[in-house]
C-alpha positions as CSV (number, residue, x, y, z in Angstrom):
1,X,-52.0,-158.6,-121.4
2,X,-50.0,-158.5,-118.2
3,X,-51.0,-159.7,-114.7
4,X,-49.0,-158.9,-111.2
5,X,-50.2,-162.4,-109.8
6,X,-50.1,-166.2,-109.7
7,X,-49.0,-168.7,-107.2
8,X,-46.0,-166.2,-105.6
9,X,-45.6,-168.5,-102.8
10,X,-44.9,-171.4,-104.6
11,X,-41.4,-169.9,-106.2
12,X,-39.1,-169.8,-103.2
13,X,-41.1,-172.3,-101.0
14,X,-38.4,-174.5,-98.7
15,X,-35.3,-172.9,-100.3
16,X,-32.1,-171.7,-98.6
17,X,-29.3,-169.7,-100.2
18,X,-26.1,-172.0,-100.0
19,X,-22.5,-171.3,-101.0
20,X,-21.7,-172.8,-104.3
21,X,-17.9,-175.0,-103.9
22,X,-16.2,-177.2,-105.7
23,X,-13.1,-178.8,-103.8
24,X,-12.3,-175.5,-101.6
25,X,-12.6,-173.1,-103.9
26,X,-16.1,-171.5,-103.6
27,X,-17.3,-169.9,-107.0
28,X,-20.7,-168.5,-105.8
29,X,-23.9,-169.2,-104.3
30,X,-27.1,-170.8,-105.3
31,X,-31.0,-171.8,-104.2
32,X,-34.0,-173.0,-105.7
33,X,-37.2,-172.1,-107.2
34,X,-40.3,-173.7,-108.2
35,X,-42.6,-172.5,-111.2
36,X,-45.0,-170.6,-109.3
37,X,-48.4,-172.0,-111.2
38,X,-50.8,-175.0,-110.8
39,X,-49.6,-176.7,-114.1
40,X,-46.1,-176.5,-115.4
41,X,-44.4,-175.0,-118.6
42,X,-41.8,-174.8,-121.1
43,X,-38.5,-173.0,-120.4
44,X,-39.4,-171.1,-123.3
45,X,-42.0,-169.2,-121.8
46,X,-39.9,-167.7,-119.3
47,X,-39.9,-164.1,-120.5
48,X,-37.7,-162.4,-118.2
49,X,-35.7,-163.7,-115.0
50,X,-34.4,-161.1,-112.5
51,X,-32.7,-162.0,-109.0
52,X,-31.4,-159.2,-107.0
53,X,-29.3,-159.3,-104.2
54,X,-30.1,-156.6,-101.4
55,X,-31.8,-154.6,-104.0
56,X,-29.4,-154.6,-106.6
57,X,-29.8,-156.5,-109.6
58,X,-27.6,-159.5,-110.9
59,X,-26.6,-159.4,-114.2
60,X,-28.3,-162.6,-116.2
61,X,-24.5,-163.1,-117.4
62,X,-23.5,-164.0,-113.7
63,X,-26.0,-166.6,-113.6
64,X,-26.9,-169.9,-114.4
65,X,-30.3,-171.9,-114.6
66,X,-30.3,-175.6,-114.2
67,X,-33.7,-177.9,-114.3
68,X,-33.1,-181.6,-114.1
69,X,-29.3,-181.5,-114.2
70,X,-29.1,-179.6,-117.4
71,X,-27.7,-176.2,-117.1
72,X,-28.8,-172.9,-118.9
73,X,-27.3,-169.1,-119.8
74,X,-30.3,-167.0,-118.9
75,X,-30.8,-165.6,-122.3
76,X,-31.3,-169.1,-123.8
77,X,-34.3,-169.6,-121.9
78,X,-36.7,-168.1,-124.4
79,X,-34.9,-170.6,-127.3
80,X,-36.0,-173.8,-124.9
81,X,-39.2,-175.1,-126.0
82,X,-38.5,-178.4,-125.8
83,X,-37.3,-178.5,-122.0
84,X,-40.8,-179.1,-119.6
85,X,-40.5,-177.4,-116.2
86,X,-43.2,-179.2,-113.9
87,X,-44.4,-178.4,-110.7
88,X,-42.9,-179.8,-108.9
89,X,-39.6,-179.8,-109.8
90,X,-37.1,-177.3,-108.2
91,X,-34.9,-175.4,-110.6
92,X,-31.8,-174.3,-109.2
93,X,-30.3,-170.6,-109.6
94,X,-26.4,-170.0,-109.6
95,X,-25.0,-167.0,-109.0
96,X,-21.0,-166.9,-110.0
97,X,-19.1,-164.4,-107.6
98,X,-15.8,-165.3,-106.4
99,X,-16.2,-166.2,-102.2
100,X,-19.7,-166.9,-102.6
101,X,-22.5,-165.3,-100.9
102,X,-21.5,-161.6,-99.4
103,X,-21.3,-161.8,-95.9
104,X,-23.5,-158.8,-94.9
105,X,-26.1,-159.8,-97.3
106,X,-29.7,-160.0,-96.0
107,X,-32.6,-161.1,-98.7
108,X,-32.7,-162.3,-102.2
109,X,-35.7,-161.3,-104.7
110,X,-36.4,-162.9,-107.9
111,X,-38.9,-161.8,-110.3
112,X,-40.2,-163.9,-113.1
113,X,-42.5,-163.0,-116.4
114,X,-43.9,-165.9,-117.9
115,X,-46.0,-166.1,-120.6
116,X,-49.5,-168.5,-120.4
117,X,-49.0,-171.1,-123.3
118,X,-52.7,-171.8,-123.8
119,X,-54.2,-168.6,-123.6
120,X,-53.1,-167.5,-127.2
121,X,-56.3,-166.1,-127.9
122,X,-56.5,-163.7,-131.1
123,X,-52.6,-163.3,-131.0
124,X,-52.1,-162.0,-127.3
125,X,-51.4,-164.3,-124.3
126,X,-51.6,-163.8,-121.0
127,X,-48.5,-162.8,-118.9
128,X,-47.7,-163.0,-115.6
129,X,-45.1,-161.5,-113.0
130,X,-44.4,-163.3,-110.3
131,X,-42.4,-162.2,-106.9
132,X,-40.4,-164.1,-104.6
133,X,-38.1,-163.1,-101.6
134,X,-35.6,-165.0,-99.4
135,X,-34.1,-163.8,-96.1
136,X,-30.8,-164.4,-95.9
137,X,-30.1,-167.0,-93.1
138,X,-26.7,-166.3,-91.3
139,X,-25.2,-169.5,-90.5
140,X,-26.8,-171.3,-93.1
141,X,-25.3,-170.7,-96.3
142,X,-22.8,-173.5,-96.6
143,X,-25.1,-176.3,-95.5
């Protein structure tokens, strides 16, 4: 069972796309997002994880997700039952392109399908698909 809903407001809420440097060299850019629910979950229940930039998608093999300084491939996500994501925590998204953030680009989308832990009923759990989208702030992205 699939559900377009949840708490979409929650996943970008207070995040700005920045630059991603170390020393001078910058290696790509990155922001964060929240798990867009009223109680947390395991990284494990992520079923898919989409970011697209202007409407084109990034491939999960340019990316990297990091919760509580520990940092993840995208396709391991689904093997990560042990690692809690709470509320309230802020997951950070990195995005490896060499120079960092295009300079003519304009919003980032995210789209995450995660799976409802405790509503295993009979074999089938609820999933959800939540939405996200974050204007581009010019000016802003090496803060």
């Amino acid at each position: 069972m699939a559900l377009d809903f949840q708490y979409d407001e929650l996943i970008l809420e207070n995040s700005k796309v920045k630059n991603a440097v170390a020393g001078d060299v910058t290696y790509g850019y990155e922001f964060n997002i929240r798990y867009p629910s009223y109680r947390g979950t395991f990284l494990s229940c992520i079923e898919g994880f989409k970011v697209h930039l202007d409407g084109s998608e990034i491939p999960a093999s340019d990316m990297r997700f990091t919760l509580k300084g520990k940092q993840f491939l995208i396709s391991e996500l689904h093997e990560l039952a042990h690692e809690y994501w709470y509320v309230l925590d802020d997951a950070t998204v990195t995005v490896y392109r060499d120079g960092g953030l295009p300079a003519d680009a304009k919003e980032i989308s995210v789209e995450l399908v995660h799976r409802v832990p405790y509503t295993g009923y009979f074999g089938e759990y609820l999933t959800l698909t939540s939405f996200g989208k974050l204007t581009v702030e010019r000016g802003r992205t090496d803060e």
